[in-house]
Residue, then its C-alpha position, 0 to 999 in steps of 0.5 A: x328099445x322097440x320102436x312098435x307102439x303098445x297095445x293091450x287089447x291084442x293076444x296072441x297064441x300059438x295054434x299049432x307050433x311046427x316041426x321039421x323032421x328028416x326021414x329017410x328019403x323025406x323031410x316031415x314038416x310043417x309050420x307054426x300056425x299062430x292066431x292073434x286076436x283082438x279088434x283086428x284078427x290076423x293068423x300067420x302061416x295056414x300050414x298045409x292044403x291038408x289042415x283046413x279042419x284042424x284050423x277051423x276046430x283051432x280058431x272055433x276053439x278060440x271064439x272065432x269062424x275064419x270069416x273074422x280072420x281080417x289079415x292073413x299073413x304068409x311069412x313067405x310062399x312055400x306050400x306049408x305056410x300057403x295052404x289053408x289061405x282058402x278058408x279065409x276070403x273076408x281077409x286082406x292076404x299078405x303073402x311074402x311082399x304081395x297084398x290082395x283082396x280078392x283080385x285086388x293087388x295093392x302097390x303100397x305099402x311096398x314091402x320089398x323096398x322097405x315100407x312097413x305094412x301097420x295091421x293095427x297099433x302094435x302089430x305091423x308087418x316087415x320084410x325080412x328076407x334071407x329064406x326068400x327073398x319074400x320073407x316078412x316077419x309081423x312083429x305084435x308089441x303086447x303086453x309091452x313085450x315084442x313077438x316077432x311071428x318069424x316064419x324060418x327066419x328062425x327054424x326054431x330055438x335049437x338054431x340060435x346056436x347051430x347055423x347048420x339047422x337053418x342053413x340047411x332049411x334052405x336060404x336064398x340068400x344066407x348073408x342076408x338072413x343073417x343080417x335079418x336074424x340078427x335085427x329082429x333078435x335084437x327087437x323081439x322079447x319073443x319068437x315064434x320060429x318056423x319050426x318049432x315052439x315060440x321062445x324067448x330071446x335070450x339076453x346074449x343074442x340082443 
């Protein structure tokens, strides 16, 4: 039983789900970019320094200019969830365990020691680290159902049951993120993984 109160005055919806391919001598990649709206607007992950356009045609597309974004949340800093941050200069930002506004840093909530930051009833975000250890997760309860925007916690749906997929993504600390894949899958309904398309928990991952 999910411990996150219920709302329905929220959507949410994925703007662009990611990919990560190898190539040759390069991986192709980019994150899941995800948008929910309501009272509060709060978009995970901006992708690349290269997809402001795409984004602003995405949001305007939902009713929205980025100055109504009033949260971002980065799941952690790598370059492909970080790069379209600029856009958005009305927002509190949350990037991995750092909160600012403008040249304001704030000291609480503490992500890093365990505190929760609540962006409205139903949606807070959390530190799930393991990929770094930065990682945070914002889990949104609507609808009475549970989304956790994971970032790569999650590389996508295909490494629920091959580890290698994630493992090979990059971990800080592999025992950790274990730990952290294993508590949110038994929160979520939902995930919205870093690199690939949101899906739902299967009943004997809870």
């Amino acid at each position: 039983m999910s411990s996150i109160s219920h709302c329905k005055a929220f959507q949410i919806k994925v703007l662009f789900p990611g990919f990560s391919t190898i190539k040759d001598d390069y991986m192709e990649a980019n994150c899941t970019c995800t948008l929910i709206k309501g009272p509060v607007n709060c978009i995970v992950d901006t992708m690349t320094a290269w997809d402001g356009a795409r984004i602003v045609e995405a949001l305007k597309a939902s009713g929205l200019r980025p100055e109504e974004i009033d949260y971002v949340v980065c799941t952690h800093g790598h370059s492909d969830h970080i790069g379209g941050n600029y856009l958005f200069s009305n927002a509190i930002h949350i990037v991995g365990h750092s909160i600012s506004k403008g040249s304001k840093y704030f000291l609480t909530p503490d992500l890093s020691s365990g505190e929760e930051y609540q962006i409205a009833e139903g949606i807070k975000v959390v530190a799930t680290p393991g990929h770094t250890l930065q990682d945070v997760t914002v889990l949104a309860n609507i609808g009475g159902k549970v989304y956790a925007v994971a970032g790569d916690l999650f590389e996508k749906e295909q490494d629920l049951d091959d580890d290698t997929i994630w493992k090979s993504a990059g971990s800080d600390d592999e025992d950790l993120q274990q730990k952290n894949r294993e508590r949110i899958l038994r929160i979520a309904d939902f995930i919205i993984p870093g690199h690939g398309p949101m899906f739902a928990v299967p009943a004997a991952k809870k």
